[in-house]
Every structure is written in structure tokens, then in C-alpha cells.
PyMOL Python script that loads the backbone (N, CA, C, O; Angstrom):
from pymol import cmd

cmd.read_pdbstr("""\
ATOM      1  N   UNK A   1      91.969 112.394  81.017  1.00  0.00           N
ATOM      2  CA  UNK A   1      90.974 111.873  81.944  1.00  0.00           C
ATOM      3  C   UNK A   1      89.613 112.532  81.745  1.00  0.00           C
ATOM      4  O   UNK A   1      88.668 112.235  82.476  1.00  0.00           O
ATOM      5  N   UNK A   2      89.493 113.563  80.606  1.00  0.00           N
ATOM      6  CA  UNK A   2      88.168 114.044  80.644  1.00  0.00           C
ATOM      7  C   UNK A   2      86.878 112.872  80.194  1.00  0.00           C
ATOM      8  O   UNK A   2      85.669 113.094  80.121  1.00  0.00           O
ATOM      9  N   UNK A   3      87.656 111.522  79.922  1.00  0.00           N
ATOM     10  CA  UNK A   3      86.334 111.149  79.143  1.00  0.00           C
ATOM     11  C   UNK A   3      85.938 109.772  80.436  1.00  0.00           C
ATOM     12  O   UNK A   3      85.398 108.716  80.105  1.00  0.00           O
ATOM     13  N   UNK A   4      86.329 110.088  81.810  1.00  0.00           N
ATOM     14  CA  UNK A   4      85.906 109.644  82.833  1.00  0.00           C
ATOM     15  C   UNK A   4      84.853 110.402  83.840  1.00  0.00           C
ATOM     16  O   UNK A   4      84.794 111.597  84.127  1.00  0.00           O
ATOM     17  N   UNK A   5      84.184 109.492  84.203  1.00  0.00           N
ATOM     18  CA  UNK A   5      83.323 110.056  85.062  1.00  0.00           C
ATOM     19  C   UNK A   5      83.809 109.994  86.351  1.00  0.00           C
ATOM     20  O   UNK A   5      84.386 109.100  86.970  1.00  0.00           O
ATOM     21  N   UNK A   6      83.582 110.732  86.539  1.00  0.00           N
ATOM     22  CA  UNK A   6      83.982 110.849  88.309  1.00  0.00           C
ATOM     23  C   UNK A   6      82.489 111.517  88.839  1.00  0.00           C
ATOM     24  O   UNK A   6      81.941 112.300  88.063  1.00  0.00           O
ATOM     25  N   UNK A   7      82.010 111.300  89.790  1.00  0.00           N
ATOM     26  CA  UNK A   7      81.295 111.475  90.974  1.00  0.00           C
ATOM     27  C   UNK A   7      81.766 112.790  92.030  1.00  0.00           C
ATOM     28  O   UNK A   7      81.280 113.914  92.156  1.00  0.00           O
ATOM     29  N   UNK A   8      82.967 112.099  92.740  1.00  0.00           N
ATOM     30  CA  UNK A   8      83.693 112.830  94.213  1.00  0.00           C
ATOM     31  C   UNK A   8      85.052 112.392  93.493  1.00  0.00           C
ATOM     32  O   UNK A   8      85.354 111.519  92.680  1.00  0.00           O
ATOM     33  N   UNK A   9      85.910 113.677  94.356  1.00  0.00           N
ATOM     34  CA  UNK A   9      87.682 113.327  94.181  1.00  0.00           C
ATOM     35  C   UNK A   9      87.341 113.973  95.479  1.00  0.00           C
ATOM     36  O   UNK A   9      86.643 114.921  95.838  1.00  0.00           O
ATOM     37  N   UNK A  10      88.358 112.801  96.218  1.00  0.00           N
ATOM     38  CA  UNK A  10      88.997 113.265  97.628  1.00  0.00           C
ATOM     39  C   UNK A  10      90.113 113.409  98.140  1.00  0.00           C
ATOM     40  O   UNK A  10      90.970 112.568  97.869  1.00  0.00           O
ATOM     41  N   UNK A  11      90.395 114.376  98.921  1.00  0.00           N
ATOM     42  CA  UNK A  11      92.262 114.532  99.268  1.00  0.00           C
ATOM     43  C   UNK A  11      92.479 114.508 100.469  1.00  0.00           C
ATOM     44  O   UNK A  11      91.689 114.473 101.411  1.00  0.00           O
ATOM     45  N   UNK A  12      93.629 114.527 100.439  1.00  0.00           N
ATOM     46  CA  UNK A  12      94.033 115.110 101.892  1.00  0.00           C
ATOM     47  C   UNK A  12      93.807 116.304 102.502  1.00  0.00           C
ATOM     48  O   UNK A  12      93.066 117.097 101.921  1.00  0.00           O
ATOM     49  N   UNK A  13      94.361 116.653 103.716  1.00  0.00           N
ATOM     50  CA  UNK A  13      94.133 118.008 103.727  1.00  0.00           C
ATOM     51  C   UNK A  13      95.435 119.005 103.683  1.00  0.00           C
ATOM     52  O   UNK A  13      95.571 120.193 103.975  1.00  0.00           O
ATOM     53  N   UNK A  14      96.383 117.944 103.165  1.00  0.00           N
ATOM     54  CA  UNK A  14      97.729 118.796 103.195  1.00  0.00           C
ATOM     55  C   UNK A  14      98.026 119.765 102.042  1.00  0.00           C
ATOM     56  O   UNK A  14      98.227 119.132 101.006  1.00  0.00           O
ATOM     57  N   UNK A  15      98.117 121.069 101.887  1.00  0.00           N
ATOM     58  CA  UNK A  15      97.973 121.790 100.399  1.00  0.00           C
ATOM     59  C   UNK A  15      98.606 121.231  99.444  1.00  0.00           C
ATOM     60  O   UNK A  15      98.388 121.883  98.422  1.00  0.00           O
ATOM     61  N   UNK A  16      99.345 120.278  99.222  1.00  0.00           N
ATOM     62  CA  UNK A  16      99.960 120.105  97.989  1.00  0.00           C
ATOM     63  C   UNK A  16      98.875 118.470  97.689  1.00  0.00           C
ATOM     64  O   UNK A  16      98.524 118.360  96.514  1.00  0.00           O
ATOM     65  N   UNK A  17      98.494 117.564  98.440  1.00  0.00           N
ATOM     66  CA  UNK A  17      97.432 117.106  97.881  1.00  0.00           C
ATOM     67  C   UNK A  17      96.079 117.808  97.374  1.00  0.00           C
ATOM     68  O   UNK A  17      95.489 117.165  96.506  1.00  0.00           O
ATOM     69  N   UNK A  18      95.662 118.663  97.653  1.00  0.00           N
ATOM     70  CA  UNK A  18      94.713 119.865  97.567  1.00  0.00           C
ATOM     71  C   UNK A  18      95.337 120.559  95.862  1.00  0.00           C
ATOM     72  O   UNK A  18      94.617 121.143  95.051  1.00  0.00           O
ATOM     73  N   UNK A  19      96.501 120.333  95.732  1.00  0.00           N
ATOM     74  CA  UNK A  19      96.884 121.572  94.489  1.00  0.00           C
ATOM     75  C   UNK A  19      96.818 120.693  93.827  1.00  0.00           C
ATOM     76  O   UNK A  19      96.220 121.068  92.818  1.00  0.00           O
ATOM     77  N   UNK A  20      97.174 119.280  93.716  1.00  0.00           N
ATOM     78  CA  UNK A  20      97.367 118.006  92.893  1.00  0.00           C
ATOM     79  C   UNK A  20      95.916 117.753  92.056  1.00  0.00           C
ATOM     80  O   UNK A  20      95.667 117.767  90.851  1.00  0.00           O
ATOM     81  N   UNK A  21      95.070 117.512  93.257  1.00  0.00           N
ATOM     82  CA  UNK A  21      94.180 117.136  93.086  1.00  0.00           C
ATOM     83  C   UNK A  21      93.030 118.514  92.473  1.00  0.00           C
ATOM     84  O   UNK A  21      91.947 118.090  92.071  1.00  0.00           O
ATOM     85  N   UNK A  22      93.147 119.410  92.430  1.00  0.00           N
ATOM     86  CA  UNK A  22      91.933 120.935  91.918  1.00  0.00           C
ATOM     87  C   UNK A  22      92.299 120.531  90.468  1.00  0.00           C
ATOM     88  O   UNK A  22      91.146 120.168  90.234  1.00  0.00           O
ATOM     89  N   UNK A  23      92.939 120.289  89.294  1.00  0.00           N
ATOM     90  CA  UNK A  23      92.868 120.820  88.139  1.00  0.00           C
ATOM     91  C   UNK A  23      92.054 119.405  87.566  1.00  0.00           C
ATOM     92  O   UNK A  23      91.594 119.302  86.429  1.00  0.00           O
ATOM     93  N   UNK A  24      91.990 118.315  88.663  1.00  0.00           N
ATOM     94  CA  UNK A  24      91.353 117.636  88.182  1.00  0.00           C
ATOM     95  C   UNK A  24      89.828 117.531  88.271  1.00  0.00           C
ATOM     96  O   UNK A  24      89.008 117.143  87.439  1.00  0.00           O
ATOM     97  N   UNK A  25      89.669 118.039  89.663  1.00  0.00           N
ATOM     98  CA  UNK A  25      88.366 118.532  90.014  1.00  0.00           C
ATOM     99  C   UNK A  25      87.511 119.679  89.174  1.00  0.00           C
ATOM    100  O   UNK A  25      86.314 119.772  88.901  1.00  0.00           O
ATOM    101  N   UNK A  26      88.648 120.500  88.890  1.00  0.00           N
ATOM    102  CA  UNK A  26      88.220 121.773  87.721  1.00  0.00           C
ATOM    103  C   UNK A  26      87.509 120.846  86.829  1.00  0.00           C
ATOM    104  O   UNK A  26      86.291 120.811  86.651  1.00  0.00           O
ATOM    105  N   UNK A  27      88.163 120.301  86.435  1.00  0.00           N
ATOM    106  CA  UNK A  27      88.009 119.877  84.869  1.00  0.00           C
ATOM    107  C   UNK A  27      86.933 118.572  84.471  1.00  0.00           C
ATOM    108  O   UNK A  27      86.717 117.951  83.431  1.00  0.00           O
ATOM    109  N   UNK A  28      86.438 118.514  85.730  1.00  0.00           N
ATOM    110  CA  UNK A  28      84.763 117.781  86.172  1.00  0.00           C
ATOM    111  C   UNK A  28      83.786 118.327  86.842  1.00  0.00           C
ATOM    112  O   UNK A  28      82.746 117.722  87.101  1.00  0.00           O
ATOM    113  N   UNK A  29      84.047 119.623  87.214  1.00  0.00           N
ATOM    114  CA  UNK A  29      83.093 120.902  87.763  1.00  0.00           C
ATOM    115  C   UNK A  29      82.743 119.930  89.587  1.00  0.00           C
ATOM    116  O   UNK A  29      81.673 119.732  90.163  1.00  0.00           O
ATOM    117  N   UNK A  30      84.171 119.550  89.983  1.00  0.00           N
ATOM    118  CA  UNK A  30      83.704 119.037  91.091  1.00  0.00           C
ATOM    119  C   UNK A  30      84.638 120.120  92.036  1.00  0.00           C
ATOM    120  O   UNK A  30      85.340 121.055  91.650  1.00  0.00           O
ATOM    121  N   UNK A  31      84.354 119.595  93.510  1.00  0.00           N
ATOM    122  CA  UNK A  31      84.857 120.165  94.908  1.00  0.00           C
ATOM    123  C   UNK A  31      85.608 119.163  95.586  1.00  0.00           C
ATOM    124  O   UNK A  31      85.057 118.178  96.078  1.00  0.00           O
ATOM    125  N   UNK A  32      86.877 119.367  95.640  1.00  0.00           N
ATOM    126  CA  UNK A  32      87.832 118.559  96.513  1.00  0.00           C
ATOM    127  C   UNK A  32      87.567 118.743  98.206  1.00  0.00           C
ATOM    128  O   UNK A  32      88.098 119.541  98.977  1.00  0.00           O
ATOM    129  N   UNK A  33      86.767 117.924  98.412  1.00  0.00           N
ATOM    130  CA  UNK A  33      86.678 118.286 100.187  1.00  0.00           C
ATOM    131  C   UNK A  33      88.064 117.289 100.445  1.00  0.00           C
ATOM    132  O   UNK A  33      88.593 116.353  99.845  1.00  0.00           O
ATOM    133  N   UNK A  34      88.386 118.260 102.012  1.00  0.00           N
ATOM    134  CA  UNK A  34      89.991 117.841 102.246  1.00  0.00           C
ATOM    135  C   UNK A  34      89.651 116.807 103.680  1.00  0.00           C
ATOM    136  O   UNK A  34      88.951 117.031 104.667  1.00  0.00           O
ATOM    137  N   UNK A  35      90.423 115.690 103.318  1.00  0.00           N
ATOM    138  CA  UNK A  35      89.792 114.950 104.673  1.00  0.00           C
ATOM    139  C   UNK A  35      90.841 114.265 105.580  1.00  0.00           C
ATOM    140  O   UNK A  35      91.300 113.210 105.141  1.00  0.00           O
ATOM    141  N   UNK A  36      91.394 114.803 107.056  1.00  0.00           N
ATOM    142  CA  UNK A  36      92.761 114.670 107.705  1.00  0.00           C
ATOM    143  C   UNK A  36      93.015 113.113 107.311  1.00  0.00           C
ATOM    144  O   UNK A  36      94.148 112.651 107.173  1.00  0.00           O
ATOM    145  N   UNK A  37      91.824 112.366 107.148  1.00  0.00           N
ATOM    146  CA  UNK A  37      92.241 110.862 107.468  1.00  0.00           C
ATOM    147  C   UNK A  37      93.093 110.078 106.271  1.00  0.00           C
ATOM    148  O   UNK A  37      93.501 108.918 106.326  1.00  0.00           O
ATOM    149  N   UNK A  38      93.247 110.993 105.210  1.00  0.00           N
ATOM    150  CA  UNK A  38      93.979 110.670 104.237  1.00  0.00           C
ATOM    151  C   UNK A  38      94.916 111.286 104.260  1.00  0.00           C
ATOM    152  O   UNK A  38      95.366 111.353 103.117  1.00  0.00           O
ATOM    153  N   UNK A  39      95.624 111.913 105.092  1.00  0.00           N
ATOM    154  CA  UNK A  39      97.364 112.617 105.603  1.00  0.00           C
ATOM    155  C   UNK A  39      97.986 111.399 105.655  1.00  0.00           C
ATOM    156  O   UNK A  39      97.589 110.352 106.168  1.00  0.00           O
ATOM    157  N   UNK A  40      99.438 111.747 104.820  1.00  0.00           N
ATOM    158  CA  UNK A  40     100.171 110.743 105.288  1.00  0.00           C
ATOM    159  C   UNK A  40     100.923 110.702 106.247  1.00  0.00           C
ATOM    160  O   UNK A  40     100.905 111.692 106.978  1.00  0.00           O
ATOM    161  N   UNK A  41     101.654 109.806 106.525  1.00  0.00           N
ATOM    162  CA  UNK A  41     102.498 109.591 107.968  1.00  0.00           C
ATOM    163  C   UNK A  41     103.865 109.466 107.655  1.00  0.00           C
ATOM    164  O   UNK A  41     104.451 108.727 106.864  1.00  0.00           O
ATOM    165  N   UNK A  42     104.398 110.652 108.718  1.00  0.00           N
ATOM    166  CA  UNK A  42     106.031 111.169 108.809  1.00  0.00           C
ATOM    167  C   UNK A  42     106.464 109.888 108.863  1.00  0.00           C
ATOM    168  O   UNK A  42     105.755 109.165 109.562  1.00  0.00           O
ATOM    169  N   UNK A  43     107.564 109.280 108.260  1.00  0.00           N
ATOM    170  CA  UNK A  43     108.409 108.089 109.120  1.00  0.00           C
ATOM    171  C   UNK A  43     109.659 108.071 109.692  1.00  0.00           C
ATOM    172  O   UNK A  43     110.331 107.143 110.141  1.00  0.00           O
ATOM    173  N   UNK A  44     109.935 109.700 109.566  1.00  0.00           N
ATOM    174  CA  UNK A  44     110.874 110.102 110.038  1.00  0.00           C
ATOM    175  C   UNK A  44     112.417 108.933 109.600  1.00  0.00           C
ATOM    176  O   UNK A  44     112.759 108.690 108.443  1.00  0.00           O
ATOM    177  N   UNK A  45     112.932 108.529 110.526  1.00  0.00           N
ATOM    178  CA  UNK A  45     114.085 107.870 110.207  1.00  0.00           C
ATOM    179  C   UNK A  45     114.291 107.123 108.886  1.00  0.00           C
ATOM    180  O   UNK A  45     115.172 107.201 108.030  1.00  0.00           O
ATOM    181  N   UNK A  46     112.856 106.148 109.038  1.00  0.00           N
ATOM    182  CA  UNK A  46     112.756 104.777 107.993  1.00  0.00           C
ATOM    183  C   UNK A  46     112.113 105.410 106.239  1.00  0.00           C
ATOM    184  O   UNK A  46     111.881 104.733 105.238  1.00  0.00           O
ATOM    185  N   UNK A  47     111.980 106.929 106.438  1.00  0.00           N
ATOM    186  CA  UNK A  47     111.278 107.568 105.592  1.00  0.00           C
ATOM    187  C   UNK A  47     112.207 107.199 104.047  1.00  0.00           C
ATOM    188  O   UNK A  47     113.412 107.316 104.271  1.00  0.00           O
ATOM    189  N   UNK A  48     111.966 106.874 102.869  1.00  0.00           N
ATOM    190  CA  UNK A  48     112.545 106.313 101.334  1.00  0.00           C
ATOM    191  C   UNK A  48     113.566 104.828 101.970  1.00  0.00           C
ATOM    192  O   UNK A  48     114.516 104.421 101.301  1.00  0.00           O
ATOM    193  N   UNK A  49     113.247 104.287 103.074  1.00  0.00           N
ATOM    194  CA  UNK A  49     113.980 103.197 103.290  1.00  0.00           C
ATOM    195  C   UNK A  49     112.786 102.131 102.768  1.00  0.00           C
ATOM    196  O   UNK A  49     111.619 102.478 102.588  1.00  0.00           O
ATOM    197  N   UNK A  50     113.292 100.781 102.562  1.00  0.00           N
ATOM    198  CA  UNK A  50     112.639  99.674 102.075  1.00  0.00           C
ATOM    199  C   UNK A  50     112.312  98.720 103.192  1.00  0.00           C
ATOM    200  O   UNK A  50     112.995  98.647 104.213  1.00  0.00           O
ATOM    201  N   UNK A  51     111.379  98.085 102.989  1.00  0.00           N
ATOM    202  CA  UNK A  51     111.320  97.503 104.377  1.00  0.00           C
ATOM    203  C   UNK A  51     112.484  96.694 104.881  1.00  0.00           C
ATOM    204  O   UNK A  51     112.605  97.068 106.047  1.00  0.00           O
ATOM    205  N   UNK A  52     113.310  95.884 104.663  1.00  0.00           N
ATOM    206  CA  UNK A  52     114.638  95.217 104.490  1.00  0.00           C
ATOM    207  C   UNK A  52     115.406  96.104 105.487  1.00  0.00           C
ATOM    208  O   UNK A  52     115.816  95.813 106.611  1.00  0.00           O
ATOM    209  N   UNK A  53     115.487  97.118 104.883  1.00  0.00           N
ATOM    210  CA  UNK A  53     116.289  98.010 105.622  1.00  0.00           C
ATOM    211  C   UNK A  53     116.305  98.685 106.948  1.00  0.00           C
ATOM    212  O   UNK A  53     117.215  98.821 107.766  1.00  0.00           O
ATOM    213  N   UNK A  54     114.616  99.214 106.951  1.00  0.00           N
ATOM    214  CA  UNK A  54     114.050  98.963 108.747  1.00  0.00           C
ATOM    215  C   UNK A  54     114.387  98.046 108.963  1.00  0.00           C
ATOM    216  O   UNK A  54     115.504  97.926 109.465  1.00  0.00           O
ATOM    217  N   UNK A  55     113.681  97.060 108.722  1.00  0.00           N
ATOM    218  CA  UNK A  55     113.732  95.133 109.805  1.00  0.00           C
ATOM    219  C   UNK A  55     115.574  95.266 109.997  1.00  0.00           C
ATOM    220  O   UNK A  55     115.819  95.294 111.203  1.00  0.00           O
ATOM    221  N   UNK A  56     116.354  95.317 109.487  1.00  0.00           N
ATOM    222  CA  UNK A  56     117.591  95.309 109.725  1.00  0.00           C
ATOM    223  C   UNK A  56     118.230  95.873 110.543  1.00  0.00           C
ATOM    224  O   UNK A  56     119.146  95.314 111.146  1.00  0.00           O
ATOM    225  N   UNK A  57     117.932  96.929 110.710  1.00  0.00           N
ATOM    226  CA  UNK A  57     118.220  98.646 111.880  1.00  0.00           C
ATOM    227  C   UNK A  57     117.496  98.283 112.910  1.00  0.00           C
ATOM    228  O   UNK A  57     117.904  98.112 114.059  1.00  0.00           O
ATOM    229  N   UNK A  58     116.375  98.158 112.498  1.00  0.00           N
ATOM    230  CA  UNK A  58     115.416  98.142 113.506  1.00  0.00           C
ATOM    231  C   UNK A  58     114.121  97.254 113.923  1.00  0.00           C
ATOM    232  O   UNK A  58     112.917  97.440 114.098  1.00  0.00           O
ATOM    233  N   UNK A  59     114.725  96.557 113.962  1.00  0.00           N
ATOM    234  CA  UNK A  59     113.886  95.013 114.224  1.00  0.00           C
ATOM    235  C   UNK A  59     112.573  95.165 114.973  1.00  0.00           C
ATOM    236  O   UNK A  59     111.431  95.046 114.528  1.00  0.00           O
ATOM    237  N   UNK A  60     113.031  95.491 116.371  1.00  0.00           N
ATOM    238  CA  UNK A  60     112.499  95.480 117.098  1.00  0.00           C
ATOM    239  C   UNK A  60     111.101  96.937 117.353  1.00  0.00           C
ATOM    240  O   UNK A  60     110.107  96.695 118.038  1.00  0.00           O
ATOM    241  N   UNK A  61     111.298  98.271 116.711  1.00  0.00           N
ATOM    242  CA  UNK A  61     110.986  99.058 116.677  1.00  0.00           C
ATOM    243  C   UNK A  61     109.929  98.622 115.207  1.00  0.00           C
ATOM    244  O   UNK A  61     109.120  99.543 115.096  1.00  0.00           O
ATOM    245  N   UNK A  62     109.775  97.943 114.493  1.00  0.00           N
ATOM    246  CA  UNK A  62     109.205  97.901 113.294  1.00  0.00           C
ATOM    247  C   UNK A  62     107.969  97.097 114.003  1.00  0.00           C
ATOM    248  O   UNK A  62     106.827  97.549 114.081  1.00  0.00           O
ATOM    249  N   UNK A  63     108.353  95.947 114.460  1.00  0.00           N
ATOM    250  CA  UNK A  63     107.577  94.690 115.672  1.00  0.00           C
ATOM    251  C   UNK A  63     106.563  95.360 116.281  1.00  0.00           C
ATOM    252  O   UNK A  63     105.384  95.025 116.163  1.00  0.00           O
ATOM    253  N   UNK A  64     106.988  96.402 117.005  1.00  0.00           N
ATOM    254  CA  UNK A  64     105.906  97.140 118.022  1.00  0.00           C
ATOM    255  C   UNK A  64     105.368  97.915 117.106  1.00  0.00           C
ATOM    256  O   UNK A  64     104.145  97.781 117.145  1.00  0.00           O
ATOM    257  N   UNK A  65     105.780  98.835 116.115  1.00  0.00           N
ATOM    258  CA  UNK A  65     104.771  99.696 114.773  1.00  0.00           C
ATOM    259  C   UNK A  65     103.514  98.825 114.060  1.00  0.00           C
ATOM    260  O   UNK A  65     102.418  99.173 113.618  1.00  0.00           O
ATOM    261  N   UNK A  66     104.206  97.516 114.161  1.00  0.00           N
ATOM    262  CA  UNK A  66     103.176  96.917 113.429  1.00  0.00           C
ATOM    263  C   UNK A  66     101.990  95.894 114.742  1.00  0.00           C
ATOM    264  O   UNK A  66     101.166  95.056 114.377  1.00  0.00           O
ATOM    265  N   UNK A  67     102.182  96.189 115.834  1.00  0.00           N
ATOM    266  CA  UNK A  67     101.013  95.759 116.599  1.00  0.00           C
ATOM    267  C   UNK A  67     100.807  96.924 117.351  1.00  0.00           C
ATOM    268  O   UNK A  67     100.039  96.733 118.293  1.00  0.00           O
ATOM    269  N   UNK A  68     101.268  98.148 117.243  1.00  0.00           N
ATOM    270  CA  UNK A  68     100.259  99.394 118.029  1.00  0.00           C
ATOM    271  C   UNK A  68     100.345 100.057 116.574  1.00  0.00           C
ATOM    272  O   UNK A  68     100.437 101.250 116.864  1.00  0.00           O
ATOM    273  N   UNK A  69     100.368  99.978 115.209  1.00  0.00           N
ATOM    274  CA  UNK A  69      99.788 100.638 114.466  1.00  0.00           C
ATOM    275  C   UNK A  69      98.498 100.602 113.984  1.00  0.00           C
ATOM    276  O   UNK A  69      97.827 101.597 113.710  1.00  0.00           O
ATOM    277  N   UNK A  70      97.966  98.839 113.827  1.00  0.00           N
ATOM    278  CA  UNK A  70      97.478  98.081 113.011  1.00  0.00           C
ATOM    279  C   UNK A  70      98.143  98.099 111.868  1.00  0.00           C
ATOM    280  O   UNK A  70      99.241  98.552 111.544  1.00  0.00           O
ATOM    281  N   UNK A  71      96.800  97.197 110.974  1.00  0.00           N
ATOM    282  CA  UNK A  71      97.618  96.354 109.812  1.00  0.00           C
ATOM    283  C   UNK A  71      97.663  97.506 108.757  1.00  0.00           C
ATOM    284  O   UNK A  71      97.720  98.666 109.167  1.00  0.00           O
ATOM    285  N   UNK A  72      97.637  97.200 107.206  1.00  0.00           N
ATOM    286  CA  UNK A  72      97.390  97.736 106.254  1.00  0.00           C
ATOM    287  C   UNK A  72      96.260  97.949 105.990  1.00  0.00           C
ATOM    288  O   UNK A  72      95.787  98.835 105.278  1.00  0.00           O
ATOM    289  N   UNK A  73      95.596  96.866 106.749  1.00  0.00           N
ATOM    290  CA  UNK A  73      94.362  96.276 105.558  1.00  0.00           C
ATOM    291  C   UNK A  73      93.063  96.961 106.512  1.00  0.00           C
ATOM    292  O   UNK A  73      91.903  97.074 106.118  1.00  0.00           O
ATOM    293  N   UNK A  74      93.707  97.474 108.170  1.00  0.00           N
ATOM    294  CA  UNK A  74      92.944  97.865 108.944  1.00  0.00           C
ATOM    295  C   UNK A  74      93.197  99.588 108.929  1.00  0.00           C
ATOM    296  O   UNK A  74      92.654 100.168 109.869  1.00  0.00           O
ATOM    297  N   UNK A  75      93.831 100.302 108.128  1.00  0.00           N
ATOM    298  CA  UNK A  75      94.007 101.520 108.066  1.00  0.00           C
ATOM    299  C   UNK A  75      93.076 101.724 106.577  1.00  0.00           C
ATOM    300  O   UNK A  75      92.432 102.769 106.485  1.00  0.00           O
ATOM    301  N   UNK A  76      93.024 100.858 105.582  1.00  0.00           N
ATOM    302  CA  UNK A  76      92.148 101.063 104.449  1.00  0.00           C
ATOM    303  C   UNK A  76      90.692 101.046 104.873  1.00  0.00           C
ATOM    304  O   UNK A  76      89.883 101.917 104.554  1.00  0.00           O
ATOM    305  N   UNK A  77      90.384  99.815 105.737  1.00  0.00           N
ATOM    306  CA  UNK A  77      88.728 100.384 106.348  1.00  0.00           C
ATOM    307  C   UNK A  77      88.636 101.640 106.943  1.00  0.00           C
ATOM    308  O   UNK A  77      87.664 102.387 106.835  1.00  0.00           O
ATOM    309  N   UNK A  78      90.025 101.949 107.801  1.00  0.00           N
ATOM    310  CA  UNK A  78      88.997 103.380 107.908  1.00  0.00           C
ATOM    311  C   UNK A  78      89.103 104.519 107.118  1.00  0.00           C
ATOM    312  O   UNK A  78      88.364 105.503 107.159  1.00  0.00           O
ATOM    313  N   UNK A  79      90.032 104.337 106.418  1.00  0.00           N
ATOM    314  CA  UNK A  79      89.348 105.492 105.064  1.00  0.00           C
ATOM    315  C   UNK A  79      88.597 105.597 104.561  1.00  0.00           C
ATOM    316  O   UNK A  79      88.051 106.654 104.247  1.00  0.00           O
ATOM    317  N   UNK A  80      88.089 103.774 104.120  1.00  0.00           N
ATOM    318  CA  UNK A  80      87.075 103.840 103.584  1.00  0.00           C
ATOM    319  C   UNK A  80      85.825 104.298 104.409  1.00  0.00           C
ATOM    320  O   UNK A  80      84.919 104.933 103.869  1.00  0.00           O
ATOM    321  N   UNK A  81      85.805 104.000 105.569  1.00  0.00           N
ATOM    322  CA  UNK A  81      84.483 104.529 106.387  1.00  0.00           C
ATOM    323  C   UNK A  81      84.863 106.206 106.718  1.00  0.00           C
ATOM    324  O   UNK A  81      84.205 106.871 107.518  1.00  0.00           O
ATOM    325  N   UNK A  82      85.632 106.557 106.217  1.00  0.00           N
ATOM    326  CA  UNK A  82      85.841 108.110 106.579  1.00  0.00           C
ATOM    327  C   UNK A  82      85.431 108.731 105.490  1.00  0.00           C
ATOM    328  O   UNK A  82      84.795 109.773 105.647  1.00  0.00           O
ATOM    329  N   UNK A  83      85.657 108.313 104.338  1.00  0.00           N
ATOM    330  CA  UNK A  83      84.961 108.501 102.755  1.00  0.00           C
ATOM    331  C   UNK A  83      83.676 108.394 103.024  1.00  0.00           C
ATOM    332  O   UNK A  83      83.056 109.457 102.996  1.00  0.00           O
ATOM    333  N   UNK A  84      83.013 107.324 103.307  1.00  0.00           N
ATOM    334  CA  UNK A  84      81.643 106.786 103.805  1.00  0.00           C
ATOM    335  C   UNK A  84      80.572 108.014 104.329  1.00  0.00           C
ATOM    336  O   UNK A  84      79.448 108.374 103.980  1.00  0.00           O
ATOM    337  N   UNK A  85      81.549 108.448 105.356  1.00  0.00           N
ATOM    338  CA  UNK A  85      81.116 109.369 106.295  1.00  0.00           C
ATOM    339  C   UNK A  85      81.366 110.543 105.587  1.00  0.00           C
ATOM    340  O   UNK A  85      80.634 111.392 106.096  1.00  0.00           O
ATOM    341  N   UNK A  86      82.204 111.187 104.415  1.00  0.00           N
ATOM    342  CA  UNK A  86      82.681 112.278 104.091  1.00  0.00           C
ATOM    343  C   UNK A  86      81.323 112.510 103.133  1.00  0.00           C
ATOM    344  O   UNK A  86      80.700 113.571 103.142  1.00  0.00           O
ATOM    345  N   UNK A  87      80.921 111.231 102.218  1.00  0.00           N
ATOM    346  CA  UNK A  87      79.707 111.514 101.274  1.00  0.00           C
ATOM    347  C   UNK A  87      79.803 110.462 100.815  1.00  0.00           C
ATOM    348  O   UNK A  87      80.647 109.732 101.334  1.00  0.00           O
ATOM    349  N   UNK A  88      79.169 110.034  99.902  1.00  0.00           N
ATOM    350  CA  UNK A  88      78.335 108.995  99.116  1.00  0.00           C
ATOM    351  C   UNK A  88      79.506 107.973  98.830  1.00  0.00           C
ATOM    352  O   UNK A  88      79.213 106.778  98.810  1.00  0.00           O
ATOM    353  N   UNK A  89      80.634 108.309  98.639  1.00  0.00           N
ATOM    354  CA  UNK A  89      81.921 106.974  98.350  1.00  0.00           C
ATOM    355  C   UNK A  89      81.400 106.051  99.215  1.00  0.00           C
ATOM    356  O   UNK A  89      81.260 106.455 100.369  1.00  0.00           O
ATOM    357  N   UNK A  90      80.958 104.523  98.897  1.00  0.00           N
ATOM    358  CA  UNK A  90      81.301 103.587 100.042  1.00  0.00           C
ATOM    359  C   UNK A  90      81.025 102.395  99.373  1.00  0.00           C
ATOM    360  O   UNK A  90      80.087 102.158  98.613  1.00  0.00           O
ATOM    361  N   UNK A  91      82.167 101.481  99.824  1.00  0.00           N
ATOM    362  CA  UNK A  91      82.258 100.604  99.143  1.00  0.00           C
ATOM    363  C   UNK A  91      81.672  98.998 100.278  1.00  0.00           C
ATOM    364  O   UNK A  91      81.666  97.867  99.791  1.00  0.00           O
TER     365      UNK A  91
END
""", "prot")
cmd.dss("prot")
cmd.show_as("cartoon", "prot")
cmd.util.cbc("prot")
cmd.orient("prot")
């Protein structure tokens, strides 16, 4: 990847996204700022299950995740506006 340009690399703020992400940052003389809004989310039970397999168990519990979570497509805007807000990324 050295013969890419990169700008910003951004992580999470969990240390092992942080360790993932430094040798790449090294190796473009950049700074990984760590930003909570890119943490991922425990799923506890449904966690390496497929969706098939929730909806099956848990029908009804998946139903309500997906209208008090929001969508997919409404958790990517706000990264992206959290990037936005973090520095110059904005799409």
C-alpha cells in the first residue's frame, strides 16, 4: 500500500483497531485519531449468527432492532458526518 496516497486513516477507539490501523499510518507519516463513532456493536447472543438465524430465534426482537436502531444506510451518514466533523474526510 505504499504507492497509495492517503490523506487521514481513521479508527476506532478500541486498541486493537488503533494497533491495526498505526503500521499503516507509520508508513504514510500520518496520525490515527480514534473516533468512538466507529466502535463496533456487541450483539451479544446473535453475535457470528447470520441473519436467517436471528429472524428464526428471534423474530420479533430483530423487528424492534431494526426500527429503534435505524437503518444501515442511516448509521453510515453518521459516520460519515462524524469523519466530517473529525477533519477534512467528507463526502
Amino acid at each position: 500500500m505504499e504507492n497509495i496516497v492517503l490523506d487521514e486513516i481513521y479508527s476506532s477507539s478500541m486498541q486493537r483497531a488503533r494497533q491495526t490501523a498505526a503500521p499503516l499510518a507509520e508508513a504514510h507519516g500520518l496520525t490515527v485519531p480514534p473516533l468512538d463513532e466507529l466502535k463496533e456493536v456487541c450483539f451479544g447472543e446473535w453475535e457470528g449468527l447470520s441473519y436467517d438465524e436471528i429472524k428464526a430465534k428471534w423474530s420479533d426482537q430483530l423487528e424492534l432492532f431494526f426500527k429503534t436502531a435505524g437503518t444501515v444506510q442511516n448509521a453510515r451518514r453518521g459516520i460519515i458526518r462524524r469523519c466530517c466533523i473529525a477533519g477534512s474526510f467528507c463526502l
